[in-house]
C-alpha positions, 0 to 999 in steps of 0.5 A: 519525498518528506523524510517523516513519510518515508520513516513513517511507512518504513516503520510498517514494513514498507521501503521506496523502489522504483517501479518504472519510468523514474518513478517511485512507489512504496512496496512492501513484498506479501509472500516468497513468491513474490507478491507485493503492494504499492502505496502512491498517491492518487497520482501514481507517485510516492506520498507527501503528506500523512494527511493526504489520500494513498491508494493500495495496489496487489500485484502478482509475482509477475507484476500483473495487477491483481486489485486495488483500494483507497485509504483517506490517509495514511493514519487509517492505513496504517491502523489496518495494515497493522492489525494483522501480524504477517504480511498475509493476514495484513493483506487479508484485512486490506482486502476486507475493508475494499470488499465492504465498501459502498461500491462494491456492494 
């Protein structure tokens, strides 16, 4: 992994974790119960590029998917992500942005 990309997302909350099979993913927990989001490539594996697309993925305390969406790049993640103050209101404005997409209209 690019060491700009993992300093970029860990100043935003986000660390690298195994997730299952030797892979990697950028998660970040939402709550105490223990929700949390993925950030992968359209691959499934960890992000090299700033410029690159990246997909988000909420997932239930239990590891059960719950919804997921697609940013461009991580520039335009990350200017969403941070509009909100605590891991909720981020969540909630992430989730916001899928609900007005074209194909979910």
């Amino acid at each position: 992994m690019n060491d700009n990309i993992l300093e970029f997302y860990e100043a935003i909350g986000f660390k690298d974790a195994e997730i299952e099979d030797d892979l990697t993913a950028l998660c970040c927990e939402i709550d105490e119960n223990g929700s949390y989001v993925l950030l992968t490539d359209d691959n499934g594996s960890l992000p090299t590029a700033i410029k690159q697309s990246v997909l988000f993925t909420y997932y239930s305390p239990e590891g059960s998917f719950q919804w997921s969406t697609s940013f461009k790049n991580s520039d335009e993640f990350k200017a969403l992500w941070q509009s909100g103050a605590l891991p909720p209101e981020k969540l909630e404005a992430i989730k916001k942005y899928r609900d007005n997409k074209e194909w979910y209209k």
